[in-house]
N, C-alpha and C positions, 0 to 999 in steps of 0.2 A: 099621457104626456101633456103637460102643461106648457101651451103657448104664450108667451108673454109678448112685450107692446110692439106695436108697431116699427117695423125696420126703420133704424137712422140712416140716413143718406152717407153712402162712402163717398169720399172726395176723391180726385184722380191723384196716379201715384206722383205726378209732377208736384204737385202740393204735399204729399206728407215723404215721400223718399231721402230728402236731404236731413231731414228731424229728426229720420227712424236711424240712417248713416251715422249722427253722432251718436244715438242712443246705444249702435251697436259696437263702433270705436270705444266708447267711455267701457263700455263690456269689458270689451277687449282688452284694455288697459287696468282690469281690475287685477291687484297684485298675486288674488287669487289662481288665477285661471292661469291657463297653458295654450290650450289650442281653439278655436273656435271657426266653425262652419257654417253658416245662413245664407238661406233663400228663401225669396218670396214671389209668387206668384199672384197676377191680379188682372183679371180680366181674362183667364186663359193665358196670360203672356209670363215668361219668368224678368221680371222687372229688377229684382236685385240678387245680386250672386257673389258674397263677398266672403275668405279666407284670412285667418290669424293664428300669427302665434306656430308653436313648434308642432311638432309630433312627441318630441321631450324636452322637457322642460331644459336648455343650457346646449342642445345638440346644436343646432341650426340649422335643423332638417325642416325646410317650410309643412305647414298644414295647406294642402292643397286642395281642389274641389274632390281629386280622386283617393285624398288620403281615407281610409276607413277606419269609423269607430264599431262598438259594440253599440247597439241602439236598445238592448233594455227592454224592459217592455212594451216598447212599442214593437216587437218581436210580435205580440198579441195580435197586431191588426192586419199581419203578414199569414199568420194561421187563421185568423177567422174569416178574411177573404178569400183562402184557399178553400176553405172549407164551403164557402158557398159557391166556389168557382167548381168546385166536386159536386153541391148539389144541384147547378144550374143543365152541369153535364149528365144529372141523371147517375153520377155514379157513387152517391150516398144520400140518406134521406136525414134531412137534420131534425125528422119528428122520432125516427128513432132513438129508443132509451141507449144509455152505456152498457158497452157490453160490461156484465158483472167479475166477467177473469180480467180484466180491465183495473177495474176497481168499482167496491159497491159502498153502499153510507146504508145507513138506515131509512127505513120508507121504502117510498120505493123509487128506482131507478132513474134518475136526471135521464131529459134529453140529450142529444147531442147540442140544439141550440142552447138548452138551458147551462149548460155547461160551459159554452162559448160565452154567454153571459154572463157568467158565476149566482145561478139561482142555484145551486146547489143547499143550500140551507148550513153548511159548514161553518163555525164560527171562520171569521177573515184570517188569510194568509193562514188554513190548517199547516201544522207541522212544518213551516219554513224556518225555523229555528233547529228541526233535525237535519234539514236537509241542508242548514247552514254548517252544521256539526259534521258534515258526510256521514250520514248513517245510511244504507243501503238507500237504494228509491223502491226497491220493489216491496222491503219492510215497511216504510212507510207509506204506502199504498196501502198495505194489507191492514191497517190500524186505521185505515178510516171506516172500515164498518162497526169499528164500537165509538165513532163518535157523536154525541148526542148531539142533534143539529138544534139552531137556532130559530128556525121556523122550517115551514114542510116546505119540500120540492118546491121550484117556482112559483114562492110566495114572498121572496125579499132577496136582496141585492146583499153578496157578502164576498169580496174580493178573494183572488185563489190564484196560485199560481203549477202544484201540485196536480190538482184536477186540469186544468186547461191543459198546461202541457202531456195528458193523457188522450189528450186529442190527436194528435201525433201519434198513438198508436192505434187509432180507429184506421186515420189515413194510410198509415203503413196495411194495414189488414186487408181493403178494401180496393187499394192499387196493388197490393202487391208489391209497394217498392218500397226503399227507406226513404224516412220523412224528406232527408234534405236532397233528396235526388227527387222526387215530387214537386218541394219548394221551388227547384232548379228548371225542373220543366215547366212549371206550370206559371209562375211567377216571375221568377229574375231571366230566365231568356228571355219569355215571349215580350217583356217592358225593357229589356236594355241595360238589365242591373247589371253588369259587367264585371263589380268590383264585390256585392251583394255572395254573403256565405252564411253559416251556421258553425255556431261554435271557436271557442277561443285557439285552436288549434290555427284550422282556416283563416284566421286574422293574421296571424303571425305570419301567414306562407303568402299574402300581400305585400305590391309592390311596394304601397305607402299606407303605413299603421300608424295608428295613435297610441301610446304609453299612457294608461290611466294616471292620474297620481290623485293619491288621497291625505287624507288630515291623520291617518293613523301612520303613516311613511316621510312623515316633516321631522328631518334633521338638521338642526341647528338653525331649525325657524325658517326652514328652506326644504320647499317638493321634492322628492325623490321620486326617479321615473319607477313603477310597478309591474308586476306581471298581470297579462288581463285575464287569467283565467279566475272561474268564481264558481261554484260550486250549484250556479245557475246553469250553466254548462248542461248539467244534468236533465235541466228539462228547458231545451231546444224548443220547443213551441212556443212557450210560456215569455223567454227571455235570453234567446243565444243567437239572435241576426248579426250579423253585422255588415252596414254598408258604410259609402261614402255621401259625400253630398250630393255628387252626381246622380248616385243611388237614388236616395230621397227625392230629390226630384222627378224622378222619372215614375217614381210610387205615387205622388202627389200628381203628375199632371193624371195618371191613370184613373185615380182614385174622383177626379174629378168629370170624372167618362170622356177624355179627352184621349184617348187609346183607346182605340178598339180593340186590344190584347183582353180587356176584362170588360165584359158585356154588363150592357144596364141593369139586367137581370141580377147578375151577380153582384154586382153595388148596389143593386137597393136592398137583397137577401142582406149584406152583409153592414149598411149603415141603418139600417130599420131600427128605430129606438123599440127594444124588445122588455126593459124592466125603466124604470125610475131606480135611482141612486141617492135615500138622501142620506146615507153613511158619508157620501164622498161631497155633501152639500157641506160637512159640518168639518170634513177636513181641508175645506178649501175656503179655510175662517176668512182669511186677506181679501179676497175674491167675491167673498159672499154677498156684499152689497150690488153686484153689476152681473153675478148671474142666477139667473130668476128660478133655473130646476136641472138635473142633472142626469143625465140616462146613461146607459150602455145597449151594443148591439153584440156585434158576433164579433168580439175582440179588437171593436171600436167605443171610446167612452163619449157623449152628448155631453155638450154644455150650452144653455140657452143664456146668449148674451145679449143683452140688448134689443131682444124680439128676436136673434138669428138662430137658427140651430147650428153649431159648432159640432166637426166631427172631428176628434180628437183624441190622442193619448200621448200619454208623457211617461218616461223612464228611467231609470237610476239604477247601474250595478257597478261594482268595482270600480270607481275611480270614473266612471264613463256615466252623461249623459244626454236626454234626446228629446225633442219634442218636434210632431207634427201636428197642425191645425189646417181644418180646414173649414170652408165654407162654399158648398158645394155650388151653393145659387147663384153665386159672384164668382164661381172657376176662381175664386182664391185660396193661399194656403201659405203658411208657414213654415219656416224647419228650421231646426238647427242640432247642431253635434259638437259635443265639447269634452274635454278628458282631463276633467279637473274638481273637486269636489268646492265650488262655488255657487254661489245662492243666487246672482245677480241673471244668467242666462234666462233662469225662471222665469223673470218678468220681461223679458223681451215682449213676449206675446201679446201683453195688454196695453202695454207701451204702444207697440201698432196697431193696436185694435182702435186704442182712441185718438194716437194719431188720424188713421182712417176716417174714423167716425165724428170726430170731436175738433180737430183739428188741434189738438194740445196732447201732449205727450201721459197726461196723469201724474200721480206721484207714485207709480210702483217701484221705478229705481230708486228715486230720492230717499223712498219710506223703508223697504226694503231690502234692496237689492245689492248693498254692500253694508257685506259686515263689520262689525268693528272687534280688535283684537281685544 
């Protein structure tokens, strides 16, 4: 892992919070979007916690802190902290290989971490075009051992969604239970996720939901509320959380060892930069100038900004998307949830980063962050 310069000094939130409030308002207001959720945490404290916009678009159903979205793959960092919260208790070892009735590749056998990481050597995203198609998932498991990998076992970073979500069935095997009743005890009780489920079903039977709407469902130049189920559904590890913001918060003050529900042990198993990522240097073109190198852990992605390591992932399915940030050193962190297919929520994050750091907002929304028709 490549360390870059020296941490910039944050400023307190009294100086950048009124900056970052229009930033999020102007969000808000973009014609694209529907609904939108953010909180920020800084210093250990949750300093802002602000709600917009519907649940569907033209209903007048408020988006509330307790309304729940699908979070996407950020689903990721909810399984691979489970997964170290199982190895911290001894009751998996994340150096063991995948089991092969699992699913096997060529070479030989992924770790469990390696897989958590996506060092599988798979070219990126194997077969999520079948599984966008519904073709079986147990077919397309069985079709990965004639695929000719891209480099050997835990020799390069190559994003996966098919594999990870197989992870889920390690965990089923070795508790003994099903994934999202695991999930349930071992994560969303013990932290308070109240609102926190699996699967688009589970959203639906919520007291307050969010309606994805997408660019492919605009009639007459106007959103149309969506169904949220998506064919990710299928693999629940990978990309089928759904919480609310309340949620998210309660993951983030966790995440930041600030709950003793999940032990240091099991955040540092689970943020430990385990591979470099620089496939995901070269997809993060806009970004590229402000961060210096890019890692993954066990279903968390690194981003080094500014001298800081960022623990982070971001998400996108059906009409629904998510991003949390963190930065463990400074008990700060990011989030947001929105259900709408708009480009401007993205830069939220950098927006505040140099607020913080910089004392000037950047130009990511200016340059970026709203489209033109």
């Amino acid at each position: 892992m490549a360390l870059g310069s020296a941490h910039a000094q944050s400023s307190a939130p009294s100086q950048w919070l009124p900056l970052f409030d229009q930033a999020v308002e102007r969000v808000a207001a973009d014609p694209k979007m529907v609904g939108l959720a953010v909180a920020v945490i800084d210093g250990g404290e949750l300093v802002y916690q602000q709600t917009f916009g519907e649940t569907a678009i033209r209903s007048g159903d408020p988006v509330t802190e307790y309304t729940v979205f699908r979070v996407a793959s950020v689903s990721k960092t909810f399984t691979g902290t489970l997964l170290a919260d199982l190895a911290s208790a001894g009751v998996l070892d994340l150096s063991q290989p995948m089991p092969a009735e699992i699913f096997r590749i060529q070479e030989r056998q992924p770790t469990l971490a390696e897989v958590a990481s996506h060092q599988t050597g798979l070219p990126p995203y194997a077969y999520d075009n079948d599984l966008e198609a519904e073709v079986s998932l147990d077919r397309i498991m069985d079709r990965l051992a004639n695929v000719d990998l891209l480099c050997p076992v835990g020799e390069c970073h190559t994003y996966q969604n098919l594999t990870f979500a197989a992870l889920g069935e390690v965990i089923e095997q070795v508790t003994e239970k099903p994934f999202a009743q695991v999930m349930q005890e071992r994560i969303f009780d013990p932290l308070g996720m109240h609102t926190a489920s699996l699967g688009s079903l589970a959203l639906e039977e919520s007291d307050s939901w969010a309606m994805p709407h997408r660019r492919t469902e605009v009639q007459n130049g106007r959103y149309q509320p969506g169904e949220p189920g998506s064919p990710y559904d299928q693999v629940a590890p990978a990309a089928a959380v759904n919480a609310s913001l309340q949620d998210m918060v309660a993951w983030a003050f966790a995440n930041l060892g600030l709950d003793p529900a999940l032990s240091q042990q099991t955040l540092m198993t689970a943020h430990q930069w385990l591979t470099d990522t620089p496939t995901q240097d070269r997809a993060l073109w806009r970004l590229r100038d402000r961060i210096e190198n890019t890692g993954y852990g066990l279903g968390w992605r690194h981003y080094m900004w500014d001298g800081r390591d960022l623990v982070t992932h971001a998400g996108y399915v059906a009409g629904y998307g998510a991003q949390i940030l963190l930065d463990p050193q400074e008990q700060f962190a990011f989030l947001a949830l929105w259900n709408a297919d708009a480009s401007s929520p993205w830069y939220l994050w950098p927006t505040l980063m140099d607020l913080r750091q910089r004392g000037e907002p950047g130009h990511w929304l200016d340059t970026w962050g709203f489209e033109t028709d």
